[in-house]
N, C-alpha and C positions, 0 to 999 in steps of 0.2 A: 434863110438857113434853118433859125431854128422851126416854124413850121414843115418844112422838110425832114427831120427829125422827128418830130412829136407826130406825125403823121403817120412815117414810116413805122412808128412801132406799136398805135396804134393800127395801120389796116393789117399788120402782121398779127395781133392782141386778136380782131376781129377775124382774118382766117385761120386762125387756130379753132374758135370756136367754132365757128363753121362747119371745118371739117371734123370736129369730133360729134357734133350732133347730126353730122352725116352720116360717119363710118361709124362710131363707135355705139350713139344712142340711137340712132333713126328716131328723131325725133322731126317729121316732117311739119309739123303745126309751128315750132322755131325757125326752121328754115326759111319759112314764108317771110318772115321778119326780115332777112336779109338780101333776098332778090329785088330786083328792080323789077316791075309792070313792062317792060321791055327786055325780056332776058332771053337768051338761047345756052341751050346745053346739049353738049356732046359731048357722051358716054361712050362703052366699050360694047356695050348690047346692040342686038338686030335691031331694034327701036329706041335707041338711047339717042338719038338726034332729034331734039325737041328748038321749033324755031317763035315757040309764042309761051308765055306764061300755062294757061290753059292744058297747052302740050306735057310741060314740066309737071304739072300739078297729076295728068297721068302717068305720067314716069312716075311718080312719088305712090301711087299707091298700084302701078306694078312689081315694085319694088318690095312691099308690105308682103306680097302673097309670094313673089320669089328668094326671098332674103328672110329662109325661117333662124340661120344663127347669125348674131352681129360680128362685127370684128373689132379687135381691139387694136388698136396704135403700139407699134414698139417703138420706131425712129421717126423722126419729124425734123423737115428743113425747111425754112422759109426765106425767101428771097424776094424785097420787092427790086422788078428788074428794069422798070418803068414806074415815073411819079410825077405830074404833072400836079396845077393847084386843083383841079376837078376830076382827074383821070388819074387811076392809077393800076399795075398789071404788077399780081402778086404768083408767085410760080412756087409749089410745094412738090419737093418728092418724101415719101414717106413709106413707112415699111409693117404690115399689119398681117394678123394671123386670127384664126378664126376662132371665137369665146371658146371656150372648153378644149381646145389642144394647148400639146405641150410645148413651149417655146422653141423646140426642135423641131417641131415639125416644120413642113416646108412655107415657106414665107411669100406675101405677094409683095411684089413691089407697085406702085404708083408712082406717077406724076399726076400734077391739077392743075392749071393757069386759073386764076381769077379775075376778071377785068374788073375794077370796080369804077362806080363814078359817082361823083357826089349828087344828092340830089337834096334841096331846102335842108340843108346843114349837114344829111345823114349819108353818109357812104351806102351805097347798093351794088349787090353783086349782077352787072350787066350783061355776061359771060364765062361759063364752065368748059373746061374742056378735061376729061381724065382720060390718060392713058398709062399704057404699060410700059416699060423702058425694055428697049432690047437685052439688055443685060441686066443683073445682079447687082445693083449699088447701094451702098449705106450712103444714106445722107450727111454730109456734111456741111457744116459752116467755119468759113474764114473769117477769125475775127480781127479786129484791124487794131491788135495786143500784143505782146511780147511773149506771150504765151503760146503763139501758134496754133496751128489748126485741132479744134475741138468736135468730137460728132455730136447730133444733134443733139441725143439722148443725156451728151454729159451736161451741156449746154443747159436744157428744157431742167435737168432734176435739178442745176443751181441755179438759174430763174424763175422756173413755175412751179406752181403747186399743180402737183400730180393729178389731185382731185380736182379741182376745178378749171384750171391750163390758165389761171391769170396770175399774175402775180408773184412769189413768193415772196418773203419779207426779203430778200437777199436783192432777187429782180429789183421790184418797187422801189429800193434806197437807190440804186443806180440808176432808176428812167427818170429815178423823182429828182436826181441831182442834175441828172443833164438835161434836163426840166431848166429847173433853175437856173442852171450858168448861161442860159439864151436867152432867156426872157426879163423884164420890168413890170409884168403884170404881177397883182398881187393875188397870192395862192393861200390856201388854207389846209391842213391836214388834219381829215375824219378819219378818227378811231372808232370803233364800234363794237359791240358784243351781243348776240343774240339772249335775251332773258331767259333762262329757264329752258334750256337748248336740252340737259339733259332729258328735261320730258320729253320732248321731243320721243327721242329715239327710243325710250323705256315704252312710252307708249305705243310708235308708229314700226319699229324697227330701225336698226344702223342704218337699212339702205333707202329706206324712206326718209332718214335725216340727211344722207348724201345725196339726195336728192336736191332736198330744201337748201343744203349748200350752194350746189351747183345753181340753180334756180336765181339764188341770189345774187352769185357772181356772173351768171349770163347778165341781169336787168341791171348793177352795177355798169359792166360793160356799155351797156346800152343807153344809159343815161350819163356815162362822163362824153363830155364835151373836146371839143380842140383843146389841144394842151393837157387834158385831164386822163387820169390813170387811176386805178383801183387794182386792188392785191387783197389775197387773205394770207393773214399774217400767220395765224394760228389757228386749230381746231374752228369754231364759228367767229373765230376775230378776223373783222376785215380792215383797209383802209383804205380812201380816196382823198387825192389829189383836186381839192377842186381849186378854179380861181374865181374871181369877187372884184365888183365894184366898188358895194358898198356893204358892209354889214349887215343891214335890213338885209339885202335879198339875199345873203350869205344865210341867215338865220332863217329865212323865210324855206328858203329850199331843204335845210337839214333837217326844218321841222314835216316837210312835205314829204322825204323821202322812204319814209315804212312804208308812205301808199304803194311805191315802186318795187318791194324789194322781192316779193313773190308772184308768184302768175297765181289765176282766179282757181284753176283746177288744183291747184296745188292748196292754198287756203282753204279751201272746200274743206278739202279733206285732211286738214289740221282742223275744221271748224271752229277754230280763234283766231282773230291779228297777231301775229308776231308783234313784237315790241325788240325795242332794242337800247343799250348804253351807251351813252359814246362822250369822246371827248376830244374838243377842238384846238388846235394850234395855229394862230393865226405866223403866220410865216414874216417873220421882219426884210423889210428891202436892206440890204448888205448884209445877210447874215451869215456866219463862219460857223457855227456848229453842224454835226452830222446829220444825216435825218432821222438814224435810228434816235438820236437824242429828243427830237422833233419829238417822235412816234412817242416815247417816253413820258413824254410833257403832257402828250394829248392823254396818256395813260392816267399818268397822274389827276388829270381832270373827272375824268371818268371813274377815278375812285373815289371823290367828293359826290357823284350823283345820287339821290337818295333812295336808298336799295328796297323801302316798304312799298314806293310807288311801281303800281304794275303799266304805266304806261310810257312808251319811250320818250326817254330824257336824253339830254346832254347838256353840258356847262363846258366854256371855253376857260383854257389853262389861264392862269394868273401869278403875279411871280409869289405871290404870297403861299402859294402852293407846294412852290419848290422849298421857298423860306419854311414850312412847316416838316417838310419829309427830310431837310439835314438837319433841322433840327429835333427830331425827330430819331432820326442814324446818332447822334448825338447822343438824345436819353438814353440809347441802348446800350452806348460804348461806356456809360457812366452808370448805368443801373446793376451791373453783374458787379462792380468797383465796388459801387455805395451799400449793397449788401455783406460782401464781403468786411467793407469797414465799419458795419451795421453805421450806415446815415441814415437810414430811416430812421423816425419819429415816430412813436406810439403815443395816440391819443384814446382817450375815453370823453365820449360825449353822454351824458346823465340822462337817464331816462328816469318819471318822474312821475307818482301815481297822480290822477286829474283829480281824486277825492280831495286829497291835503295834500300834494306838491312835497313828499316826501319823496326824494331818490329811492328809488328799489333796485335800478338792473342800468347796465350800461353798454355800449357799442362800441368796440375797439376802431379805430380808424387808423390810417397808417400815415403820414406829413412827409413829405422829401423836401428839404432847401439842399439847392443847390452852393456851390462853395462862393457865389458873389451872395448867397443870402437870398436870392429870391425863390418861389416858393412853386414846384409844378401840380399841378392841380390832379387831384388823384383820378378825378373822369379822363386826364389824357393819358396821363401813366400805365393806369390798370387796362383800357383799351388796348396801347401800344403793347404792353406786356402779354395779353391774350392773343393779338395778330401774329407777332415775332416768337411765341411758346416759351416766353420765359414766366407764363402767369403761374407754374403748379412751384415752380423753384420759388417763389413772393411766396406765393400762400403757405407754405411751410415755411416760409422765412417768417412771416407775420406771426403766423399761430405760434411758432418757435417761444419770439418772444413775448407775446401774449404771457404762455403759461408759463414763461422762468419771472415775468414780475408777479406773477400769479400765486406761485411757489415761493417768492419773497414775503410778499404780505400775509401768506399763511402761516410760514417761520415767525412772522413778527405777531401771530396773534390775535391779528385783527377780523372783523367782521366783514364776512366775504357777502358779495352780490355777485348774481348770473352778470355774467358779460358775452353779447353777442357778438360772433366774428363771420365778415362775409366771404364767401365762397365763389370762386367762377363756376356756371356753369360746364364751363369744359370738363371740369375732373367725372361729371357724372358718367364716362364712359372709357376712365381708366381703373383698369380692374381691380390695380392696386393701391389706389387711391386710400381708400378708407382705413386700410389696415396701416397705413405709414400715419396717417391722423391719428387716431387711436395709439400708435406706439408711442408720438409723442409726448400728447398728453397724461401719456401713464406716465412716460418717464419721468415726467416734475410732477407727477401723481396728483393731478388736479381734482377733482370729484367732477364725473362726467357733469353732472346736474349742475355744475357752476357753467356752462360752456351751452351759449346758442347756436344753433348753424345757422346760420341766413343764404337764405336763395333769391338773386331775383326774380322778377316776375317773369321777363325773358326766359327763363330758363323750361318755362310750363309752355311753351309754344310748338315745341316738337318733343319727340324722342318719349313721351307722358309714361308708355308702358318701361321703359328704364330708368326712369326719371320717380315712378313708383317703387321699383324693386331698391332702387338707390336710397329713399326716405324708410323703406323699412329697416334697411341694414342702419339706419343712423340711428332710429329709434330702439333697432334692439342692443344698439352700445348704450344705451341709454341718454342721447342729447336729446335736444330738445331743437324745436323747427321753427324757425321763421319765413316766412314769404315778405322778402322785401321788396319795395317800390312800388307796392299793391296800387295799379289806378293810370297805370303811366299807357295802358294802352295796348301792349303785347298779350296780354290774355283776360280771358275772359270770369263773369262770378262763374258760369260753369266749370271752371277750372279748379273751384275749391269742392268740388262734388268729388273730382278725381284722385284726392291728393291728401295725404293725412298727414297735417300742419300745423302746431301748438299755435302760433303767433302768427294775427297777420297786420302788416304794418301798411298803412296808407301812407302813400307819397303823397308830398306837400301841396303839388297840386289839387289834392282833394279840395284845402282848403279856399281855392279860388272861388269869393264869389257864397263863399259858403253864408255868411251872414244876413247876405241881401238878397240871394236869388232861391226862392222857395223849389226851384225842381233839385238845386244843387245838396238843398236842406233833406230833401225826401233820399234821396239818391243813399246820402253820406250816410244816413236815419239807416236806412235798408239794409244796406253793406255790414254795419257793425252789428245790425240785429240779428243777421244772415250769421256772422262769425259766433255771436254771441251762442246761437240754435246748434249749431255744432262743435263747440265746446272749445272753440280760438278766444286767445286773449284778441283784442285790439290795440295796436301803437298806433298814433298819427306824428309823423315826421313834421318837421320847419312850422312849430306853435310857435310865433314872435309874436303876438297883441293879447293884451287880458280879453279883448274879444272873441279870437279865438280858442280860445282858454275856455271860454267859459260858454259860447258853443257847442265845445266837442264835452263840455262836463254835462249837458242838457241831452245829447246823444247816448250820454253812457260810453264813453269810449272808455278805455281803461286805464291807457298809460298814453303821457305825453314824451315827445321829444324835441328839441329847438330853442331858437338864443332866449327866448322870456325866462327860462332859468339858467341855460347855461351853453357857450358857446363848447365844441371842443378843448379840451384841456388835457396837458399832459397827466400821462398816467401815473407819477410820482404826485402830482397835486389833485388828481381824482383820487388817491388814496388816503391822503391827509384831510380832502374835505368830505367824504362818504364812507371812509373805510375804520370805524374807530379801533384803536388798539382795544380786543375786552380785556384785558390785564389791566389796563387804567383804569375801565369804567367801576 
């Protein structure tokens, strides 16, 4: 039974395509893909009765020279009316009108029998027959539901996707359940996303990208196996249904499968490999969840795949995966709370001249414990907070209170230091950004000149000519600029050519390696000599050994930061131990 099933909706999957790269694309170079070397065909033409391949192959390009408009599909019914394990007879009526009129205008009707028969695993179309039906019918399909009879059109828009006729996400969860509930074999679900699709179409055109869709969803088609189904879920999101032995050849094939996903003419002329994203759900035997939830999981994996690599990846779902995205929905329902109740933690970490280890300037940093006391790490939080758009509400929540302890120690008298606050990139392309900064710090009247901005290095990777205009307007409020994480990778020393930036700070990594590896010594040498020529201070981040200490003092770097003098500390005890009251002194 269930082969009878997975069959039927697979040769039904296959004469769909079929006949659209019939009627709709004349695409006769595909077509050859699905006849058999023994096929006969009978048309409606004086010579449309072809009894050899050879025959068929002149049909096809009589065809070219008589059929200068194509036709488009409006109604489509499928019925397989015979199924045998090697034979089977699929019969379509359908209802088409010619490219460029108006859906009023007058309409053809067809019928098409399809014989097909298997041949070394693959179904082949053995016999065609199209004809015209005496009368005027819409297609219909009975479906065996409580919903009663549906026409095809309602049918095809809630299962396939219009553009490519496989699939939709709607289809696919119901052939993938009734998949399931007949089977014992063990199935997997590929999720996937083409990289970089919008170039695609920026550069080729929309219809040269519906192309490259279509393209993929035909060799999809064509590469799922018995039992197997493939859909596009979304815009260039597809997914497939495959099944598996073993792991090995489950991975061996996912990793084989970009070779398949376009035809040679079509590559050409992208002149690159597509690549693609994806992510794996290995399917549990007894399992009760949906498949959209499936499809989510394999989601979820595919957003763990590492987004700087241009060549396609996938990683399969893990529960720890899930365990990080509720925990995750968690920080968020807790994070709009904890500001409101200000639980954040303001720290200052001391930064520290390398001449005499004298404190001059300090880094505000922000601490979250949560209410058991444990502590989330600010690389997860400030990520999360930039994904979900709560990062510009933090950052004025931070600077906020930055400047009211700021505005405290200056009531008390004491000897101020610059203190630098970092920035997300993001704000550099909200208009109103700057001036809400700026009101703040007026309002507890800071002196701009106490106030760093810091920018990751990240942030010099795109956007450069806004990313310019953004550092001028900072400058002319009078802050002052840092480039943090300098070295991590995302941009390049050409970048400090583009960009006029008081400070630049080396991420810690710099120091890997620095004492012992003479290219790492030249490199480091360069960098700060480079900042030095154009009139940047130098910081170097994570100094913990008097070796590297005393290193970066042989470099000439400027200013150090890191545990050899002081871990983070709150900012009531950075001002008691750097901040002197002068009224005492």
């Amino acid at each position: 039974m269930i082969y009878m099933i997975q069959n039927m909706e697979k040769l039904k999957q296959l004469s769909s395509h079929f006949i659209h790269l019939y009627i709709e694309e004349r695409d006769y170079e595909h077509l050859h893909t699905y006849l058999s070397a023994d096929i006969s065909w009978y048309g409606m033409g004086q010579h449309a009765c072809c009894l050899t391949l050879p025959d068929v192959q002149r049909l096809f390009h009589e065809e070219t020279k008589l059929y200068k408009k194509r036709f488009l599909i409006q109604e489509e019914a499928y019925e397989v009316v015979c199924q045998k394990p090697s034979f089977a007879v699929v019969t379509i009526s359908c209802t088409l009108y010619s490219q460029g009129e108006s859906h009023d205008s007058t309409k053809h009707y067809l019928r098409i029998s399809l014989i097909w028969t298997l041949e070394a695993e693959d179904w082949k179309i053995c016999h065609v027959h199209i004809s015209a039906p005496w009368k005027e019918e819409t297609p219909k399909l009975t479906q065996g539901c409580d919903n009663g009879p549906q026409t095809m059109t309602q049918l095809h828009n809630r299962q396939c996707d219009a553009l490519t006729h496989i699939y939709n996400l709607e289809g696919f969860a119901e052939a993938v359940q009734s998949v399931l509930e007949n089977t014992k074999q063990q199935f997997a679900l590929f999720k996937f996303g083409i990289r970089d699709f919008r170039f695609i179409n920026q550069t080729h055109g929309y219809a040269f990208g519906d192309d490259v869709l279509k393209c993929i969803a035909r060799n999809l088609s064509s590469i799922c196996q018995k039992e197997e189904l493939c859909a596009r879920i979304e815009k260039d999101t597809f997914a497939v249904l495959f099944h598996f032995t073993n792991k090995k050849e489950l991975h061996n094939r996912l990793h084989n499968i970009r070779k398949h996903l376009l035809d040679e003419h079509i590559e050409k002329r992208l002149k690159h490999p597509i690549q693609y994203i994806g992510g794996v759900y290995l399917i549990q035997a007894g399992h009760t969840e949906s498949i959209k939830s499936m499809l989510d999981k394999a989601v979820l994996a595919m957003q763990y795949v590492e987004r700087s690599s241009r060549n396609s990846d996938f990683l399969y779902f893990e529960d720890w995966m899930l365990n990080q995205k509720n925990r995750s929905s968690e920080l968020l329902e807790e994070a709009v709370k904890a500001m409101q109740e200000d639980a954040f933690h303001l720290y200052i970490q001391p930064q520290f001249n390398l001449i005499d280890k004298n404190v001059i300037s300090g880094e505000a940093l922000s601490r979250w414990f949560l209410a058991d006391g444990t502590a989330v790490p600010p690389d997860e939080f400030i990520t999360l907070f930039e994904k979900h758009g709560i990062i510009s509400s933090f950052d004025f929540y931070v600077l906020e209170k930055l400047c009211k302890v700021m505005r405290s120690w200056l009531d008390e008298g004491r000897s101020m230091l610059p203190i630098s606050i970092n920035q997300s990139r993001l704000h550099i392309k909200e208009p109103s950004y700057l001036k809400k900064f700026c009101e703040i710090v007026d309002f507890y009247k800071i002196p701009h000149e106490l106030i760093v901005y810091e920018l990751t290095e990240s942030a010099f990777t795109d956007c450069v000519r806004e990313l310019q205009d953004f550092m001028k307007e900072i400058h002319k409020a009078g802050f002052q600029i840092a480039i943090d994480d300098f070295g991590t990778g995302y941009a390049g020393i050409g970048m400090l050519s583009q960009v006029d930036a008081d400070i630049l700070k080396l991420d810690k990594s710099m120091l890997n390696g620095l004492g012992t590896d003479r290219r790492q010594m030249t490199i480091s040498w360069k960098i700060i000599e480079m900042a030095h020529s154009i009139g940047m201070q130098v910081i170097c981040e994570g100094i913990e050994t008097r070796e590297q200490y005393y290193d970066l003092k042989m470099l000439r770097c400027d200013i150090g930061q890191g545990f050899l003098v002081s871990r983070p500390i709150p900012a009531e005890q950075f001002a008691v131990q750097y901040l002197p009251n002068a009224v005492l002194l």
